[in-house]
N, C-alpha and C positions, 0 to 999 in steps of 0.2 A: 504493500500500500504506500502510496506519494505521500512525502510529506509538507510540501512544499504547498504554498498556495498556488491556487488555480485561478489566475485571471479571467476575470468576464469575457476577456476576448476569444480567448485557445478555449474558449466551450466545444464551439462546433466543429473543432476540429481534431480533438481529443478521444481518442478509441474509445467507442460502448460498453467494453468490456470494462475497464474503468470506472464509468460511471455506474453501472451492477455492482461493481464491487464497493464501493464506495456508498451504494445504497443502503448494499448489505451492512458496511460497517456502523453508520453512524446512524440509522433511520429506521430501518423494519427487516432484520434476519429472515423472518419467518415468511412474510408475503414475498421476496425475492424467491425464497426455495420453493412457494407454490408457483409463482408463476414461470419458471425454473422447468415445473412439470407439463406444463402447457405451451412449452416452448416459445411464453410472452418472450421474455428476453434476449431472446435472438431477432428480432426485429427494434431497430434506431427509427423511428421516427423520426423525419426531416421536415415534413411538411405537412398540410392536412388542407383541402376546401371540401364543404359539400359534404357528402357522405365517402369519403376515400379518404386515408391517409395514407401519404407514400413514404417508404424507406429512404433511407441512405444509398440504397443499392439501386433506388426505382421501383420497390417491388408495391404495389399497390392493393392497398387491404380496405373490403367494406367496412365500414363501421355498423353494426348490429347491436352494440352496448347504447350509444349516445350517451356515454358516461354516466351509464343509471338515468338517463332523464334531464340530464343539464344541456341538451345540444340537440333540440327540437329541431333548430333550424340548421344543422349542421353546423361543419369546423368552419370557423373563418367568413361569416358571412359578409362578403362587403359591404352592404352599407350599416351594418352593425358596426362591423370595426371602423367604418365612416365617421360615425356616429363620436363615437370614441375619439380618432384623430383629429377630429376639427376641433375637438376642444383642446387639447396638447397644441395644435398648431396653432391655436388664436392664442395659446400663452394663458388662457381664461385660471379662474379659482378652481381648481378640485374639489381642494379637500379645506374648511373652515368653519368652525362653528358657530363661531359666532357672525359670522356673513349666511345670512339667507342665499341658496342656490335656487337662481329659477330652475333651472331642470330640475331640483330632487320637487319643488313645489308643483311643478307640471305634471311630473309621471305621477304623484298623487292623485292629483287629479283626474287624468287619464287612466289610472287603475281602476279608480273609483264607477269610471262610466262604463268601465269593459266588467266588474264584477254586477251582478246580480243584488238586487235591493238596496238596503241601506247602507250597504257595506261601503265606506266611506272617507274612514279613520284610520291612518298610515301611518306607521313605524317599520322604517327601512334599518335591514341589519344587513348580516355578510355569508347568512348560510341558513339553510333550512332549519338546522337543529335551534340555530338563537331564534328564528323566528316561532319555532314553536314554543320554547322558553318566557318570548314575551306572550306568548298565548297563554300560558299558564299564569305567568303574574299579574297578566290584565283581568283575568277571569276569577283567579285569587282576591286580586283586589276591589271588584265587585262587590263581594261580600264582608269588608272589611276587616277577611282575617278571621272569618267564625266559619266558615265554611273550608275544611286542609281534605279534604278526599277528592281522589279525579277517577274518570270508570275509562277505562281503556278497552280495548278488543286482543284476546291473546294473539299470538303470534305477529303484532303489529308492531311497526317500526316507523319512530320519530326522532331518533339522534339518538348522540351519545353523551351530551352533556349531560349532568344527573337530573336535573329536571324532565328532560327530554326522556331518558334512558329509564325513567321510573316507572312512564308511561310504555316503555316497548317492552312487548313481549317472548323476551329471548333471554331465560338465564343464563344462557352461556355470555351474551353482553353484559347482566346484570351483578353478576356475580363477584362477589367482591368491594362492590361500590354501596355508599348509601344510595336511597332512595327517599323520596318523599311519600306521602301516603296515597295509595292507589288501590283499585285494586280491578283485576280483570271480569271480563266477561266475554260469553263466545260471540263470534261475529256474525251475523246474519240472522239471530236471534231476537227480536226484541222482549219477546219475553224473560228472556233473561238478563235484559235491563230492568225491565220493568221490577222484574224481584229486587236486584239492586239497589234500586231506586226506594224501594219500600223499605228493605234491611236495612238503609241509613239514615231512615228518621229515628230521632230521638227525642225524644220529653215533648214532643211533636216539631223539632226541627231539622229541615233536611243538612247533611252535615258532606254531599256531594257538592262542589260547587261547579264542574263541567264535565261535558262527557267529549271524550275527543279519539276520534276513528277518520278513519280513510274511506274515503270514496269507494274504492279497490283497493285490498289490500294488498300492496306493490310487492315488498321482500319477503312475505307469504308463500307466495306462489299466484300471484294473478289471481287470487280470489274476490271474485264476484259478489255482492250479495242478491238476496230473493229481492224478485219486483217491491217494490214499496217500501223495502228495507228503513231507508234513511227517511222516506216520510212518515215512517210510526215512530223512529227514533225523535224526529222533528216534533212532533207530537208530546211523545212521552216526559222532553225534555220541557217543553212548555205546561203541559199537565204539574210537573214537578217542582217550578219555576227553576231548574239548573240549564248551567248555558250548553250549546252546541260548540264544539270546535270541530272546525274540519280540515286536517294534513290533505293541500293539494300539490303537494310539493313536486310530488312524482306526476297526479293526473294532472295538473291546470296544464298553464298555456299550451292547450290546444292538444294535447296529447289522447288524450281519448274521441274526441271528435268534434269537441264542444269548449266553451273557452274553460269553464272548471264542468268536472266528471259532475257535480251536484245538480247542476242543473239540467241534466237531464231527467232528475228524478222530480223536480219543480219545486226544491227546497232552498232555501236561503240560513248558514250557518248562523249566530252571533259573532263568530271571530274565523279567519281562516289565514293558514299561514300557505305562503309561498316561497317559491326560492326555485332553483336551480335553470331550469329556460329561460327565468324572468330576466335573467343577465344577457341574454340572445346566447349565451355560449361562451362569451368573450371578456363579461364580466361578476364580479365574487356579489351576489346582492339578493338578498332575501326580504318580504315582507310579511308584516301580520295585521290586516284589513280585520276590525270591526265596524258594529254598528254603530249609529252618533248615541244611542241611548247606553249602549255598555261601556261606551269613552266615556260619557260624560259620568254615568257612576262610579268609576271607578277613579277618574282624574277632574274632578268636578274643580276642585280648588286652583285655582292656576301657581299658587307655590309646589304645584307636583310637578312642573315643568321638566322637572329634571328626574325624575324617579325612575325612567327608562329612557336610557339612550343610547347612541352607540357611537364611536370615534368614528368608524370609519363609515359608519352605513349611511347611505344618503347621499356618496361625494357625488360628484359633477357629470365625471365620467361613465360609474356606472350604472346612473341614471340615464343618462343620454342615450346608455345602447339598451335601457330597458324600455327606453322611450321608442326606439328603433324597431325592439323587437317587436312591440305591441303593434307597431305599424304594419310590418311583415306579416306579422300572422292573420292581420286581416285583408293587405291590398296583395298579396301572393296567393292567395285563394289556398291557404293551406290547412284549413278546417274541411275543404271538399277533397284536398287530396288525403288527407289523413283517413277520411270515411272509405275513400274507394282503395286506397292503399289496403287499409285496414281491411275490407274484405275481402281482396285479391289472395293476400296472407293468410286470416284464415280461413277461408274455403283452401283453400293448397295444403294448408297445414293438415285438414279434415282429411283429406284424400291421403295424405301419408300415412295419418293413421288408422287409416283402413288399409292400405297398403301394409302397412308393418305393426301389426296388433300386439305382437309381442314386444316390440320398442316403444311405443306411443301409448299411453294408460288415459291423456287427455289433453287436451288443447280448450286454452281457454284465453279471451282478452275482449279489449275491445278498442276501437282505432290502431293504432299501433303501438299500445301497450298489451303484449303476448306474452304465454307464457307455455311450454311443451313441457308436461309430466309427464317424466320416463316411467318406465315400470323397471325399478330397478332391479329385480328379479332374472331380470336379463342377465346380471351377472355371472347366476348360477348356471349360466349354459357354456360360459368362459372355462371351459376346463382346465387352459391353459394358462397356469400360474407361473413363472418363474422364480419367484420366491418365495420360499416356505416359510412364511412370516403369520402368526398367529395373529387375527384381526385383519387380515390382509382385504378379505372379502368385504367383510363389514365397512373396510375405508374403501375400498371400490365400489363398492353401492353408495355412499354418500356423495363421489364424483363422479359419478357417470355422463349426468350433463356436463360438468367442468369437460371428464375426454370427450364426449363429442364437439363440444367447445373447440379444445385440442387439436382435432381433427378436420374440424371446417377452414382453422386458421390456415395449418400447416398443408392443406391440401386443397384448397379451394379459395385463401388469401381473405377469408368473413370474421370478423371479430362478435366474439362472444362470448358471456359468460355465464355463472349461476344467479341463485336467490340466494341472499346472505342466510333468511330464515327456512327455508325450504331449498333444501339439496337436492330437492328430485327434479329440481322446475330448470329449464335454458330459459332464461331471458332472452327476448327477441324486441328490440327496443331501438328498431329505425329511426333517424330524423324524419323530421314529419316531409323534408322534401325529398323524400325516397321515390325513386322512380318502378313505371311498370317492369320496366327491364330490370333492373337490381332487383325487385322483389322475387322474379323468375330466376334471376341465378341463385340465390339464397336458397329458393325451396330446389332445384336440382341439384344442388351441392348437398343439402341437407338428406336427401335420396340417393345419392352416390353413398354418402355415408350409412348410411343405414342400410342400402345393401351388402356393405363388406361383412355385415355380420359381427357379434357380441365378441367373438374369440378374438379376429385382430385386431379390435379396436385397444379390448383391454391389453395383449400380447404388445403391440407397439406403444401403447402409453406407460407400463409396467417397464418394458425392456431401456424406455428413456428414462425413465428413474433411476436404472443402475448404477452407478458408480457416480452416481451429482450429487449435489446437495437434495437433492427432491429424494433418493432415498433414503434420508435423513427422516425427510419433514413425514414421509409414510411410516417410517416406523414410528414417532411417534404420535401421530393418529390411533396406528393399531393398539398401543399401548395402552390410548385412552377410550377404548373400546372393550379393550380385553379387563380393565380397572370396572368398566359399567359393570 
């Protein structure tokens, strides 16, 4: 390892292997060795527009992640990064707080007209997770502090900051960290809010002060809920007097087909955070939209001015491109490409898994956010093991999507990955300006591979683990399987 410093300059011309190692060393061991096994790391990214990213070498790879949902409109969209430059070049204010920015005052504004009712009230932060943070303390603050319980949906994912992270349902995240007071219920259910809801009156006071679920739940696995779902929760929430939050982080801008997934059910949240598209791709910028009547209960005083803020959220710039994007998503017509995209995809996806029933257990999304449930069962026809490593199975059934992942990249040049809470599910998460032709080489590529069959797949994923770091990272998996 160098030990010298590394100039901003000699970046892009400084061997990748390098920069891997150096990942490894100071930043995250463990995510290098996974991605190690999926042979992420042998691709340098040089450049990226649209939905392509090209190599160092030229080698051009679709993007099918969209970074989890932050790159609707793809890498690099010019007039986003337009957006962006012309403030850098007029030399204009960024970042200041105590100077009012008309752009972060406009996209306000302009958020306000593209969300649904009275949703109105804006706090700009820098990432999904604070934006849901400030959903919890505005909704906290509501009730002046006598209300500490929030109803979450298991298997549900809103951050990792401990606010956030109280709310998500994944002990393996949770684990170790405090929490605030929460407590789950299953998704798609309302009746088992409704119990909820009645289990936390006391001496007759409700001691819930919001309930906060996803549209779809995203790192689940693309879970759906039943028709009407969110308008009996809308309902039950009102019946209760407790607030509604809604995580559109993953579904808003335009992702599902609609500008937030809610409104297609014909509800309106009390508070609802955003974040990741809102930046067009190009900028870090999250919000949390309430209504004027839950701002003003909860900040009614104007000496709260200052009770939630952020340094950086709000600056100049990555307002400008959220300003930009909002434009995009509506004079690119890509609410109508998202619908037909989105159908192209799954009807093709439907036919695969009729085609390959033994691979395919389920296909589920809508617009294009997708999600392909392997039957991971498929493993047990892999006869072929190379390593006699105890848990070996068990860690191959929990990646299976990760190697088809694997395998689209290394043989087909599609980037892909899993569901952080659900192992069985590939995430299929096109920009929304995905074309007909990309979407038909994804599903032929996705068909090529699924004809090779369960044996090579695992045989060539297995046999590149040998002697890396990624046979590291499987055995201890297997360990902590063979420990369950």
């Amino acid at each position: 390892m160098h030990k010298e410093w590394i100039p901003l300059a000699e970046v892009p011309s400084r061997p990748y292997t390098e920069a891997v190692e150096m990942f490894r060393s100071h930043i995250n061991p463990g995510l290098v060795a996974l991605l190690e096994i999926g042979e992420y790391t042998a691709i340098n990214p040089q450049s990226a527009r649209g939905a392509v990213i090209t190599s160092t070498e030229g080698k051009e790879i679709l993007d099918f992640v969209s970074s989890y949902g932050a790159l609707n409109f793809g890498h690099n969209h010019p007039r986003i990064l337009q957006a962006m430059q012309e403030i850098q070049n007029r030399r204009q204010v960024d970042l200041s707080k105590e100077l009012l920015s008309p752009y972060t005052a406009f996209l306000a504004h302009n958020l306000s007209l593209s969300l649904p009712g009275d949703l109105s009230k804006v706090y700009f932060c820098n990432s999904g997770t604070e934006a849901v943070e400030a959903a919890l303390k505005l909704a906290s603050r509501c009730f002046k502090g006598k209300r500490l319980t929030f109803l979450y949906a298991d298997n549900a994912l809103h951050g990792k900051t401990i606010g956030a992270l109280s709310v998500t349902g994944s002990d393996r995240l949770r684990e170790f960290f405090p929490t605030l007071p929460a407590q789950s219920m299953t998704f798609g259910k309302s009746d088992d809010l409704e119990q909820l809801l009645e289990k936390n009156i006391t001496n007759g006071e409700q001691q819930v002060a919001a309930v906060i679920l996803e549209p779809i739940q995203g790192e689940a696995g693309i879970i759906i809920p039943p028709d009407n779902y969110l308008r009996e929760v809308r309902e039950l929430c009102d019946r209760f007097g407790v607030l509604l939050i809604l995580d559109e982080i993953q579904t808003g801008m335009g992702r599902t087909g609609s500008f937030l997934a809610c409104e297609q059910e014909g509800i309106v949240p009390d508070i609802v955070a955003m974040a990741k598209s809102l930046g067009g791709g190009v900028a870090t910028i999250g919000a949390t939209v309430s209504t004027t009547k839950v701002f003003k209960t909860a900040y009614e005083n104007p000496h709260d001015c200052l009770v939630q803020t952020s340094t950086f959220g709000g600056r100049a710039t990555s307002c400008a491109a959220a300003m930009a994007a909002l434009e995009v998503l509506q004079e690119e017509n890509l609410f109508t490409n998202t619908k037909e995209r989105g159908e192209q995809l799954l009807s093709g996806l439907i036919n695969l898994q009729k085609k390959y029933p033994e691979w395919i257990k389920d296909v589920r999304g809508r617009g294009l956010m997708v999600g392909i449930e392997f039957n991971v069962d498929v493993i047990n026809q892999a006869k072929y093991l190379p390593l006699k490593l105890p848990g070996l199975k068990s860690v191959l059934r929990e990646h299976l999507p990760g190697m088809v992942a694997a395998a689209l990249l290394k043989q087909h040049g599609i980037l892909g990955t899993l569901m952080l809470n659900n192992r069985a599910v590939l995430r299929v998460y096109p920009p929304l300006i995905i074309t007909e032709e990309q979407i038909d080489y994804f599903l032929n590529s996705l068909d090529n591979i699924l004809s090779q069959g369960p044996k090579d797949l695992v045989k060539n994923r297995v046999n590149h683990a040998v002697g890396n770091s990624g046979l590291k990272f499987i055995g201890s998996w297997a360990v902590s399987f063979i420990k369950k």
